[in-house]
N, C-alpha and C positions, 0 to 999 in steps of 0.2 A: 826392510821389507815393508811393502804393502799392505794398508790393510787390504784384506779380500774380496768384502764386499761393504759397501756403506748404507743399502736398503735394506730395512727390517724386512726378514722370511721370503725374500724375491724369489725365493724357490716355490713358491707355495703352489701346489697339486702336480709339481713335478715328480714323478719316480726314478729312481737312481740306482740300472743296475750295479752292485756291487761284486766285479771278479777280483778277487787277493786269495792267496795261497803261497803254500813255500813252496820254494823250487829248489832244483838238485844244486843249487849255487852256494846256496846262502851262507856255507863254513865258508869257501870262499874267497867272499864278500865280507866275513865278518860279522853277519848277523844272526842272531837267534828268531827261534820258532816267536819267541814274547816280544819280539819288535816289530813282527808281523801281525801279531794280534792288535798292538798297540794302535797301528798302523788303520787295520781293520775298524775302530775304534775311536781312531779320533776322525776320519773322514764320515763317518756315520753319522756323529755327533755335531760336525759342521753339518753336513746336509740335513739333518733333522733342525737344527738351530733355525737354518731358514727357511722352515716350513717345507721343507720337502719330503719326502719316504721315499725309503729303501727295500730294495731288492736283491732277495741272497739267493744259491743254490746250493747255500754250506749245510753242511751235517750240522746238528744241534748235539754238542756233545757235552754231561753235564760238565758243569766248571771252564768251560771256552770262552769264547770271544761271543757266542751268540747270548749268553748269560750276563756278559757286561752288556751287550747292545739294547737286550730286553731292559735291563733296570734304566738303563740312562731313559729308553723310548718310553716305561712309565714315569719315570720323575719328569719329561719335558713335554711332553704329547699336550698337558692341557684336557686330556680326556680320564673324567674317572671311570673307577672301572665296573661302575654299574648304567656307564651310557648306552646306550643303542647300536648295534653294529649296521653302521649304513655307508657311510664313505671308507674309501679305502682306508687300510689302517695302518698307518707310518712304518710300520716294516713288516714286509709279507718273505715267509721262505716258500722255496718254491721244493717238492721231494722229488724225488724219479722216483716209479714203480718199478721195483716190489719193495721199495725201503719204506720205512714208516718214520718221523718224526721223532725224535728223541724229546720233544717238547714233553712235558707231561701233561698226561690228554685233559687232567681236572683243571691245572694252571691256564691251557690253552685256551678250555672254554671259558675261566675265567676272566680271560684278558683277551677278551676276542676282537674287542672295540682297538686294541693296541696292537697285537700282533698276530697274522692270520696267516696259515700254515697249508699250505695246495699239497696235497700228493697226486700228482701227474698222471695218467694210466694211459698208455698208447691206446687209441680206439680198436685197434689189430691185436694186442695181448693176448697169449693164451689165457684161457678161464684156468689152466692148471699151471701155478706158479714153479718154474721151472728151479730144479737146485743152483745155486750161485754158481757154485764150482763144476758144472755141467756144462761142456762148451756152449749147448744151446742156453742156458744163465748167461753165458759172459756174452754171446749176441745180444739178447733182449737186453741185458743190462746197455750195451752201448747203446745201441735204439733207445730205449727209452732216455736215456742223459741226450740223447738229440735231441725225442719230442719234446723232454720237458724245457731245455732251453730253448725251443722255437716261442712255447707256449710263453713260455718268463720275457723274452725278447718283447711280446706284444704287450708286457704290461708295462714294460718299460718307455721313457724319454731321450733316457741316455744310459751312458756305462764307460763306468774306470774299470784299466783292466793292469793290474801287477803280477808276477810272478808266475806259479804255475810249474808244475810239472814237465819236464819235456823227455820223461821218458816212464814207462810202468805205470801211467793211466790207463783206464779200463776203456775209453768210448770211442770216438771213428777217428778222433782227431782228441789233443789237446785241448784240456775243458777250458783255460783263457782263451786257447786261438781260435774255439771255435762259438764262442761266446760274443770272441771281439767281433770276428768274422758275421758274426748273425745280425749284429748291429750297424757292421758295417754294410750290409747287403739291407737293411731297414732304413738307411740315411740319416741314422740319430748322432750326435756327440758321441764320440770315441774318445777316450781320454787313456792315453797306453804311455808305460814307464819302465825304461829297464832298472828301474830302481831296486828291484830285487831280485834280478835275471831272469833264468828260467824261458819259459814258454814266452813270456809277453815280449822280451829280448828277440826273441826271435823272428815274431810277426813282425817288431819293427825292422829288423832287418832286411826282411822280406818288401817291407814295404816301403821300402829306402833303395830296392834294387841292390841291397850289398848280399843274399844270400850268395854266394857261388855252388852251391848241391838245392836241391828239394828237403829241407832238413825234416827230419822221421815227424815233428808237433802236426803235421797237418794230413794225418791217415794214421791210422791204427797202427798201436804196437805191438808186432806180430813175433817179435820177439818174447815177449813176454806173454802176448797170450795169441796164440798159433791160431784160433779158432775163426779171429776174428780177419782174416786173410780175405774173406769173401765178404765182407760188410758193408754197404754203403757209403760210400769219403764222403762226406758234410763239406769238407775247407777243397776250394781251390788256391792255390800258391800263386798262382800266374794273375788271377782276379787283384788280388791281395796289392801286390807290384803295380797293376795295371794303374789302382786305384789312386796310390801312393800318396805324398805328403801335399801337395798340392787339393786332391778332394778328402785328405781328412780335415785338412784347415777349414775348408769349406764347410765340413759338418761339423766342426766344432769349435767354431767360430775365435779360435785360438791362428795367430800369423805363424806361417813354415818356422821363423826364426824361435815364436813362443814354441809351438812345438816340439823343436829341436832342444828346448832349453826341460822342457816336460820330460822328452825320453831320457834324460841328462841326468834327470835330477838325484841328488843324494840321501834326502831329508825328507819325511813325511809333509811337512809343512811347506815345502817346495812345490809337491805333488796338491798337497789342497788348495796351495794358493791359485795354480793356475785351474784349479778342474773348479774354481768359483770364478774364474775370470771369464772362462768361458761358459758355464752355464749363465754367468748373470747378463753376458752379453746374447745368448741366445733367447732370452725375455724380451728384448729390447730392438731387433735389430735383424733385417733380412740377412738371409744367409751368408751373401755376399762381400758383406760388411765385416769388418773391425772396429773396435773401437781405439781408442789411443794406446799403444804400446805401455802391459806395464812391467815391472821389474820386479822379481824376487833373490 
């Protein structure tokens, strides 16, 4: 293998949406819930290493993966924790409304210079927060996991997208596909793996022209929650296709062939090496462009 990159912090004031989650695969596959966190975890801690911050829209739940990402993002940040909150802060989570942050609010304001926490609120939200389990909850709940991923999209440069649900999510669409989807309608680095099936598996597919049906990741699961029959679709499928492996190459300055070896891959380390191959080459280099083929 490669190394990944050879410039100190060549990410620096880049943001790095991060979409990972388990999908309905992963027994499987042979993988556990802990090799996704790991997952979640060591790609963090590359992008942080070279100067970049990350972007979540994961639940903060105590004892998680967002608990290792905090401690690593104080031990490496370089920032103590009585500096100034001025520059973005190396990893921001993003909420949907009506959810609150499981951060704790003392820790949060203490560490605000390192990690800063948005709860999202549709500008259209009712003033009277609707029951969860209320079908009109379970609309606003998808709406608002739209707004707030519009809103997270624009803080973003790029975005890895692995796994994912592809069935029994709550919002218009699949939260990878329409994550990825959001990025890829922004023109940013997309960086997608079916490394641990699921949803992300599926856009590639899609966007490989192998779907044969409209698979259910790109509209609401009405099966599960009936309410949302009349909701908004977020993802188009045909766009997605349209777009295909030729302009993700383009946005993410990785060759069809490196790509093909990305959605391939096995290995966490597989998956970082190429999502630095091609941000470091998006530092450097018109869209258009590649740079020398490398190998993992």
């Amino acid at each position: 293998m490669i190394s990944h990159l050879t410039d100190q912090r060549v990410l620096a004031g880049m943001a790095v949406g991060i979409s990972i989650s388990e999908s309905d695969q992963l027994d499987a596959l042979g993988i556990d819930s802990v090799t996704v966190n790991h997952a979640v975890r060591d790609l963090v801690q590359a992008i942080l290493a070279q100067g970049g911050r990350v972007v979540f829209g994961h639940d903060w739940r105590p004892g998680g993966v967002m608990d290792d990402i905090f401690d690593f993002a104080i031990r490496h940040s370089g920032l103590s924790i009585s500096a100034k909150v001025s520059n973005p802060a190396p990893v921001t989570n993003y909420v949907p409304w009506p959810r609150q942050s499981g951060l704790n609010s003392i820790r949060a304001k203490r560490f605000a210079n390192i990690i800063r926490v948005n709860v999202v609120k549709p500008s259209e939200a009712p003033k009277a927060t609707p029951r969860s389990s209320s079908s009109r909850g379970v609309v606003w709940n998808a709406r608002s996991l739209s707004n707030m991923r519009q809103v997270m999209t624009q803080d973003c440069h790029a975005r890895i997208c692995l796994g994912g649900k592809a069935s029994g999510y709550g919002g218009a669409a699949a939260g990878i596909v329409e994550e990825a989807y959001l990025a890829m309608l922004a023109g940013q680095p997309l960086f997608i793996s079916a490394i641990f099936g699921g949803a992300a598996e599926q856009f590639i597919e899609q966007l490989q022209g192998n779907a044969p049906d409209r698979p259910q990741v790109f509209a609401p699961d009405i099966q599960k929650h009936p309410s949302l029959a009349g909701v908004e679709l977020q993802v188009d499928p045909n766009a997605i296709a349209d777009w295909g492996i030729e302009k993700l190459s383009q946005a993410n300055f990785l060759t069809p062939d490196e790509n093909r070896q990305l959605f391939a891959a096995t290995q966490i380390s597989q998956v970082i090496g190429w999502v630095l191959v091609g941000l470091g080459r998006s530092t450097r280099e018109p869209p258009d462009q590649h740079a020398q083929a490398a190998q993992f």
